[in-house]
C-alpha positions as CSV (number, residue, x, y, z in Angstrom):
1,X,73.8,-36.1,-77.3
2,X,76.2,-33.7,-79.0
3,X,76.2,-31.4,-76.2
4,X,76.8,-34.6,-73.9
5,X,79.9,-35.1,-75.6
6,X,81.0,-31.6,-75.6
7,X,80.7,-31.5,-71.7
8,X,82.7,-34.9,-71.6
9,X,85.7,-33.3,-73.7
10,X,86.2,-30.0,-72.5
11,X,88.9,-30.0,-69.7
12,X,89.4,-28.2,-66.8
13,X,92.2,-25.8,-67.6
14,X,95.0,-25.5,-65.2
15,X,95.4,-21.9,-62.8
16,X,99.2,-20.6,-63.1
17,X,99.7,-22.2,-59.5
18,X,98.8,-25.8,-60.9
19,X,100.9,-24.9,-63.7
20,X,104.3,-24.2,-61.5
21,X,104.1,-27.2,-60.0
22,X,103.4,-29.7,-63.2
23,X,106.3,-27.5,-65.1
24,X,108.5,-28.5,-61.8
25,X,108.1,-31.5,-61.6
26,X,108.5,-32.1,-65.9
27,X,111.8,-30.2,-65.6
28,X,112.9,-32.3,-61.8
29,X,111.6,-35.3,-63.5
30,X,114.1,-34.8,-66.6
31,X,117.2,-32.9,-65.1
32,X,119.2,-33.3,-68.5
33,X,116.4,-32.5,-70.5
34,X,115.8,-29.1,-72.2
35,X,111.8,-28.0,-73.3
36,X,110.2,-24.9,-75.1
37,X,107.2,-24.0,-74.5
38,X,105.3,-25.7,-77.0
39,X,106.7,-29.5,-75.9
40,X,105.9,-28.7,-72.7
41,X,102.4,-27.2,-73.7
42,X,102.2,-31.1,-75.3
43,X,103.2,-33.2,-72.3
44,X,100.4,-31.1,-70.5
45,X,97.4,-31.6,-73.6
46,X,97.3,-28.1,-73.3
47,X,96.3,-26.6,-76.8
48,X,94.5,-23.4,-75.4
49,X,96.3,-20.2,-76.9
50,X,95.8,-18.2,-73.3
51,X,97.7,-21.0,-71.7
52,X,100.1,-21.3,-74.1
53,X,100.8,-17.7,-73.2
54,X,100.7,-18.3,-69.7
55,X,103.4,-21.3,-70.1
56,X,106.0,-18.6,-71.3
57,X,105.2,-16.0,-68.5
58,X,105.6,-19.6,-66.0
59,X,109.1,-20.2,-67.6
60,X,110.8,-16.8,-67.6
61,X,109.4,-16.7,-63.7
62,X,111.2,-20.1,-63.3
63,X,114.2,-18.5,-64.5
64,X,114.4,-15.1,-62.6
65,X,113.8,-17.1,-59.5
66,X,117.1,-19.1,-61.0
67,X,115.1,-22.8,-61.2
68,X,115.4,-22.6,-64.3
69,X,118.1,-21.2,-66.8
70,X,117.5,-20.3,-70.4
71,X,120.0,-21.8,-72.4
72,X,119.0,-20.8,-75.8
73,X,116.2,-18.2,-76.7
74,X,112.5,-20.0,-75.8
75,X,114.9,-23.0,-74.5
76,X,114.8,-23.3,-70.8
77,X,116.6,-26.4,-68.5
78,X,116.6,-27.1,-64.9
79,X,119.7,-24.4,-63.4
80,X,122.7,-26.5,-62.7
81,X,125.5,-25.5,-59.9
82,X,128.1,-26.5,-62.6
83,X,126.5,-24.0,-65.5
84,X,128.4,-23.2,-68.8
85,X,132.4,-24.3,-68.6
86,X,134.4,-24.2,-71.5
87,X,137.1,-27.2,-72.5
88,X,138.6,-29.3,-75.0
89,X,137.0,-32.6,-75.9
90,X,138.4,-35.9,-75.6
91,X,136.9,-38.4,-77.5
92,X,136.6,-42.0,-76.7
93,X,136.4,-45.2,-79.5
94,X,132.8,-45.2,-78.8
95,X,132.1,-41.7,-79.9
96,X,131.2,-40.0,-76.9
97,X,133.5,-37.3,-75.0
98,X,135.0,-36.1,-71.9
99,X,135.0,-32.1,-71.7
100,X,138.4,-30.8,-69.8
101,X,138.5,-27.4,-68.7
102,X,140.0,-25.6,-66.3
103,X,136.8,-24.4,-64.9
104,X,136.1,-27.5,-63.1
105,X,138.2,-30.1,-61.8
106,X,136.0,-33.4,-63.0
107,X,135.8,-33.6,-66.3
108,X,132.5,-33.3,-67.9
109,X,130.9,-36.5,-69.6
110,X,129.1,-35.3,-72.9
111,X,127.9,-38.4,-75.0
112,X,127.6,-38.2,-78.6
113,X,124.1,-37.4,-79.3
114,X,125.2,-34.3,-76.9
115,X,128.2,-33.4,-78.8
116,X,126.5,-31.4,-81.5
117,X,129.3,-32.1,-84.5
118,X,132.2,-31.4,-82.2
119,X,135.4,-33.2,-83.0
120,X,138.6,-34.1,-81.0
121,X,140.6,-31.5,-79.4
122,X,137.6,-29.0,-80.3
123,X,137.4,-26.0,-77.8
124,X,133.4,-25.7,-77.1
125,X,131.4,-24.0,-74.2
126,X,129.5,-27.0,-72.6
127,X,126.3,-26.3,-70.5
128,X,126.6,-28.4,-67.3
129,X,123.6,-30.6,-66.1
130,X,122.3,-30.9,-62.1
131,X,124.4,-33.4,-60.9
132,X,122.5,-36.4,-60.2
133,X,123.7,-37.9,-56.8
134,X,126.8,-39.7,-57.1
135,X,126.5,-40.0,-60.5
136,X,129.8,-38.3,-62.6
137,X,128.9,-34.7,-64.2
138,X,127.1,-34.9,-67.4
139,X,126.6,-31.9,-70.0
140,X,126.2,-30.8,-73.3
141,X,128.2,-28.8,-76.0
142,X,126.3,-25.2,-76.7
143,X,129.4,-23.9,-78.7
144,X,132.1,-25.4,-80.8
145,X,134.4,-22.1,-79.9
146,X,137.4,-22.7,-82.0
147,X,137.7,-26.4,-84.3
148,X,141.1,-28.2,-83.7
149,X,141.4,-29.5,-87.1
150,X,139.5,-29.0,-90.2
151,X,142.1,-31.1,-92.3
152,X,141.9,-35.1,-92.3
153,X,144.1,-37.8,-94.0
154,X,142.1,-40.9,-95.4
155,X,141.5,-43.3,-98.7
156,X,138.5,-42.0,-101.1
157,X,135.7,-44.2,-102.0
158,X,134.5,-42.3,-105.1
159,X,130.9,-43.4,-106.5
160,X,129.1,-41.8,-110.0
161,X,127.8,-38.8,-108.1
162,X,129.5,-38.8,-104.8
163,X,132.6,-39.5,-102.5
164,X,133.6,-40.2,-99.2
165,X,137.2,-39.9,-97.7
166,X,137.3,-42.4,-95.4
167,X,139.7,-40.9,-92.5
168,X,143.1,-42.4,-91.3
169,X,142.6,-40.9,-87.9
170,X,140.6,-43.2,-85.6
171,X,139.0,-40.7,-83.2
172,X,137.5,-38.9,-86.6
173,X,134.3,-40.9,-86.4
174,X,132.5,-39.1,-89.3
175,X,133.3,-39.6,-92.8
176,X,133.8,-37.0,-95.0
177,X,130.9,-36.1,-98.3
178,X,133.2,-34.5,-101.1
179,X,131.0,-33.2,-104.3
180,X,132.1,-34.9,-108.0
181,X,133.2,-31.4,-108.4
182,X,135.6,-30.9,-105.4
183,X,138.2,-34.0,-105.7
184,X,140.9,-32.5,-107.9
185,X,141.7,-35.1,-109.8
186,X,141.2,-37.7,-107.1
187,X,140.8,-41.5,-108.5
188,X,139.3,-44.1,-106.2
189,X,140.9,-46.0,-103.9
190,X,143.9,-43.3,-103.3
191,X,145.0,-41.4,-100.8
192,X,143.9,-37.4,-100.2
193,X,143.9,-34.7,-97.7
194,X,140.1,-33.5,-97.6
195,X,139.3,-29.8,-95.9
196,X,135.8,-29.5,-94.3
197,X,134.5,-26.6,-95.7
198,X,130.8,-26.8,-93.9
199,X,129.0,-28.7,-92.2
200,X,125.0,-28.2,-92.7
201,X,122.5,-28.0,-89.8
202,X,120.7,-31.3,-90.7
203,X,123.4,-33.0,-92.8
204,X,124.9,-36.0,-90.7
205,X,128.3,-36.0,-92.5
206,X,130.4,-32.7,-92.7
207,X,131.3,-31.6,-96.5
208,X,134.7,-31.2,-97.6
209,X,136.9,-30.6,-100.6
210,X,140.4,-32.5,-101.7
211,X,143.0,-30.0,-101.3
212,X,146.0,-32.6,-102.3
213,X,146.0,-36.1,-103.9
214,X,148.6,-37.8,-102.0
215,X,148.6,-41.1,-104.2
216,X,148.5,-44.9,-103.8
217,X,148.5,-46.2,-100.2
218,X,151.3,-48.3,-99.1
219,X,153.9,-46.5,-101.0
220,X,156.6,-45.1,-99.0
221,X,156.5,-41.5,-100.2
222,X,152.8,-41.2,-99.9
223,X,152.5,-43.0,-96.2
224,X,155.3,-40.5,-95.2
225,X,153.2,-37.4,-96.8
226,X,150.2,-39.0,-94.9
227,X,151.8,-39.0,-91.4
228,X,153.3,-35.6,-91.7
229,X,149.8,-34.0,-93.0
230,X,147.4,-36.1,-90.4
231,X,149.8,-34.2,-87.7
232,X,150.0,-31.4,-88.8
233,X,153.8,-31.4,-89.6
234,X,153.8,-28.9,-92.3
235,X,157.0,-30.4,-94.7
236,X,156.4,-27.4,-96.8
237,X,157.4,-24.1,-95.7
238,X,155.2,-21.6,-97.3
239,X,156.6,-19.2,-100.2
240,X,156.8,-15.6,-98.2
241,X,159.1,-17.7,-95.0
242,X,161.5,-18.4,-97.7
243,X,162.0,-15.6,-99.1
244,X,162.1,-13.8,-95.4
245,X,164.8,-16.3,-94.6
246,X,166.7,-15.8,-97.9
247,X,167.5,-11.9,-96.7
248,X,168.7,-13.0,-93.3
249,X,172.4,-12.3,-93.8
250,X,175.1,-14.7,-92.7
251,X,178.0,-12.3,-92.4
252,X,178.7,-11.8,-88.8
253,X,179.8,-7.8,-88.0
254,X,182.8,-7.3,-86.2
255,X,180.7,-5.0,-84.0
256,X,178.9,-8.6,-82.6
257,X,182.3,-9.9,-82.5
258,X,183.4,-7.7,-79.8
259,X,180.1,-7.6,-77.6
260,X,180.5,-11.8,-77.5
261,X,183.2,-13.9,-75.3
262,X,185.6,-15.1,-78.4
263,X,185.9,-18.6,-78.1
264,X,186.8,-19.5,-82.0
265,X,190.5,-20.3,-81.0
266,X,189.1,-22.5,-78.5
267,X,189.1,-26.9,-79.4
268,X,185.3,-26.7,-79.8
269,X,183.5,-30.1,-82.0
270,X,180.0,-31.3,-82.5
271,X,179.0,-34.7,-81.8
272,X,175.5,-35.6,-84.0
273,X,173.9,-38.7,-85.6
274,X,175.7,-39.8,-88.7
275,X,172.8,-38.7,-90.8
276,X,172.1,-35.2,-89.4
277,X,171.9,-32.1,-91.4
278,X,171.9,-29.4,-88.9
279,X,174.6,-29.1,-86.0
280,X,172.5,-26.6,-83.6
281,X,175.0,-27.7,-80.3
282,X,178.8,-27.7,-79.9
283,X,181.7,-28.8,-76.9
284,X,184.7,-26.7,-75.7
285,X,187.5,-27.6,-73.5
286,X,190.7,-26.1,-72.4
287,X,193.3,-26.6,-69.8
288,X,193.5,-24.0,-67.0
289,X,197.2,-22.5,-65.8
290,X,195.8,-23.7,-62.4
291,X,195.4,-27.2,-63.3
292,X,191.2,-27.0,-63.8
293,X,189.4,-27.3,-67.3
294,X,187.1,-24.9,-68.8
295,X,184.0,-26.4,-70.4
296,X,181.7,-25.0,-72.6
297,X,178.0,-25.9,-74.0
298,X,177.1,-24.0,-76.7
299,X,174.1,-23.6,-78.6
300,X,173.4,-21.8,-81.8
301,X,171.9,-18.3,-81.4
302,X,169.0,-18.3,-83.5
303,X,167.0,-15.1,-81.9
304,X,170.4,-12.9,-83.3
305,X,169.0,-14.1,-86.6
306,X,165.4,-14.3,-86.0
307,X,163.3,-11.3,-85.3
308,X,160.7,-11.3,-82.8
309,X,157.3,-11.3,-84.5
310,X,158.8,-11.5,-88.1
311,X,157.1,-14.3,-90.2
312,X,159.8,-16.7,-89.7
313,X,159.7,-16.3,-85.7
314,X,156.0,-16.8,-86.0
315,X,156.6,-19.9,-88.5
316,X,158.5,-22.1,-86.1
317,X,156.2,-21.0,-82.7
318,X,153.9,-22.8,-85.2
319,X,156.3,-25.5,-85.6
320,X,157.5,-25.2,-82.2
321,X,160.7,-28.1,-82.8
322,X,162.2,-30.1,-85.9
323,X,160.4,-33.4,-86.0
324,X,162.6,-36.8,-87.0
325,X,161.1,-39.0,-89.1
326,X,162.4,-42.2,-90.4
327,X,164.0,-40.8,-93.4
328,X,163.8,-36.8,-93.0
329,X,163.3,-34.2,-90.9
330,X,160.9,-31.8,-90.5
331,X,162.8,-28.4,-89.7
332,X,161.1,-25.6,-87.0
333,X,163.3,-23.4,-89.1
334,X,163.8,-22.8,-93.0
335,X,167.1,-24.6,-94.7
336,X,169.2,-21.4,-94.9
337,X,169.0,-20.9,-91.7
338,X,168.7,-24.7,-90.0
339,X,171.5,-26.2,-92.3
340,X,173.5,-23.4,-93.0
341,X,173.5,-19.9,-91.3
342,X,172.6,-21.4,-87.5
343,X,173.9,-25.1,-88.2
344,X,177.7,-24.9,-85.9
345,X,179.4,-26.2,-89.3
346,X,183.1,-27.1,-89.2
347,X,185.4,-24.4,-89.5
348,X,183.1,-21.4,-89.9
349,X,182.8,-18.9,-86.9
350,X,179.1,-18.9,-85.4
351,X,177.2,-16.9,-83.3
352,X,176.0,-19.2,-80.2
353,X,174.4,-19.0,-76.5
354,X,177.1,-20.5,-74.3
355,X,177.3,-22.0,-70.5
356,X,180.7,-22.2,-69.4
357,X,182.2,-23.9,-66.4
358,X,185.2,-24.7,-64.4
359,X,185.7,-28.1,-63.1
360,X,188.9,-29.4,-61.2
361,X,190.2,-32.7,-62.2
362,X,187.6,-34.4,-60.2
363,X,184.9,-33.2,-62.0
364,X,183.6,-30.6,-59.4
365,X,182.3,-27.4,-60.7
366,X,184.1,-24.4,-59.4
367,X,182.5,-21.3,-61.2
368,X,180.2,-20.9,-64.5
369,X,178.8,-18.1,-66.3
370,X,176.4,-18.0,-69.4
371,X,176.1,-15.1,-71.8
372,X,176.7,-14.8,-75.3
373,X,179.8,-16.2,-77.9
374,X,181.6,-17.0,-81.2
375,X,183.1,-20.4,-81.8
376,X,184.2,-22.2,-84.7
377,X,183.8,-25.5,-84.4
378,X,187.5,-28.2,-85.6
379,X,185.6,-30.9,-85.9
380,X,182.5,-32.8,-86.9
381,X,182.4,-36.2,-84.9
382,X,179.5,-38.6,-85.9
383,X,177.9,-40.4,-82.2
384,X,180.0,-44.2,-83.4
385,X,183.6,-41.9,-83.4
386,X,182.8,-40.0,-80.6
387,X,181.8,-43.4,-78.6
388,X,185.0,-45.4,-80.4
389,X,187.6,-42.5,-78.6
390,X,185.8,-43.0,-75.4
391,X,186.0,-46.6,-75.2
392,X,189.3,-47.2,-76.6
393,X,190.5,-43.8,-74.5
């Protein structure tokens, strides 16, 4: 009887020919799938060492003869024409992603099961399945190359042993685990700026640490705060750009003075919003002995100032323009130099970057040049004086 039995169980092991074909067809079968050798040793019942070994030798065979590619060590999928791009994801409200890159011209769909932690705007490599038909391209991420954001803006709930900061931004779809012993001071219910500082294998929720108590939600000062820090709008320029921009000197050389076009005798004003505290563009006009005008656009000239590569240069490429918001602004540049030693202030000669034209009286443009001047700006108009002498002429 027990030898009956025996005979009845033992199967008929497949020969590595049998075995090509039933790995084909589990990898053709399941084109976005990815198996080791072991789950495909289980979707066979095979549980015979030798086989097991002769599984492996079947996949990296696969793989030479390009069926199959090995995407990580042991982990083989079915070779796709579109292979490994790499892109910037774009998440959707729902929580999956489109990949773009400039290695393809359809973006890639990645949903999130796929997206292996990767946030918005995260650069990742993305391993590209066999299209399907007509269906769109479909992948998943292998890498997250380079994270766009680490810092998030949001309102801590704070329990006896744990918090969360819930974020502000609505394509964060992951709330954020801070430790009792990295909120700062935090109280529940208020405002913070939390920085991920890692994110384990097998934890669904990244880990972070407060790195600034903004304070109650709905005040003015700490909405504003919030705004500038979930864009990244840095408010705060840091300690060693000051002091760079405190040794810039002011005091224009009299050697500059004679490689520029001297315009400072020129009628030259600035025409900004009442509530502006920097003046970074100027007019000019004069009449012409043959009847014409000479116009003239200038700009400050910041780079006579500004050193390429210096800390401040690469503090506003960071910044890369001042930013208006309701009640500030956000300067690319530090306050010495914004407000005071590149701001075209009344009555104060300035360095500038100047296109000048002559026009005849009806407007045409006869001639223009653009190099490099000093004006000194007579007068600050506000936009309501300059539009009051143009209506009332």
């Amino acid at each position: 009887m027990t030898k009956k039995r025996n005979r009845r169980n033992k199967r008929k092991l497949p020969n590595k020919k049998e075995l090509i074909n039933k790995i084909i067809g589990i990898f053709s079968n399941n084109p976005n799938k990815s198996h080791n050798y072991k789950q495909i040793a289980k979707q066979l019942g095979i549980t015979d060492a030798g086989t097991k070994l002769l599984i492996t030798d079947v996949l990296h065979q696969l793989t030479e003869e390009e069926f199959l590619e090995e995407i990580y060590t042991g982990k083989f999928k079915l070779k796709s024409k579109g292979g490994y791009i790499i892109g910037t994801v774009d998440l959707t409200s729902t929580g999956s992603a489109y990949i773009v890159s400039d290695d393809i011209k359809e973006d890639v769909f990645v949903s999130q099961t796929n997206l292996k932690k990767a946030l918005h705007n995260d650069k990742v490599k993305v391993y590209c399945y066999a299209r399907k038909r007509s269906y769109r391209i479909e992948g998943e991420v292998i890498e997250i190359i380079e994270r766009a954001k680490t810092s998030f803006v949001g309102i801590l709930e704070i329990s006896q042993n744990f918090a969360f900061l819930i974020p502000d931004n609505k394509k964060m779809h992951y709330d954020i685990f801070v430790p009792p012993n990295k909120l700062k001071g935090a109280e529940n219910g208020q405002k913070a700026i939390v920085k991920i500082i890692e994110w384990p294998e097998k934890a669904k929720n990244p880990f972070g640490e407060v790195v600034e108590v903004l304070g109650t939600p709905g005040e003015n000062e700490v909405e504003i705060h919030s705004i500038l820090a979930e864009f990244d709008l840095p408010y705060r320029f840091p300690s060693n750009v000051n002091a760079a921009a405190k040794k810039i000197s002011g005091k224009i050389l009299q050697e500059e003075i004679a490689k520029r076009s001297d315009f400072s005798e020129v009628t030259t004003f600035t025409i900004d919003p009442v509530d502006a505290k920097d003046f970074d563009d100027a007019l000019s006009i004069k009449a012409l002995e043959n009847g014409n005008w000479e116009i003239g656009i200038h700009i400050a000239d910041v780079t006579h100032y500004v050193d390429v590569n210096s800390i401040v240069e690469k503090e506003a490429l960071k910044r890369a323009t001042s930013v208006y918001m309701v009640d500030r602004v956000v300067p690319m540049l530090p306050e010495r130099l914004s407000n005071n030693v590149c701001s075209l202030n009344p009555d104060e000669n300035k360095l500038c970057f100047s296109v000048v034209f002559e026009m005849n009286k009806n407007a045409v443009v006869k001639k223009h040049w653009i190099g490099r001047t000093i004006i000194n700006s007579g007068k600050r108009f506000n936009d309501a004086e300059a539009q009051e002498i143009i209506d009332n002429k």
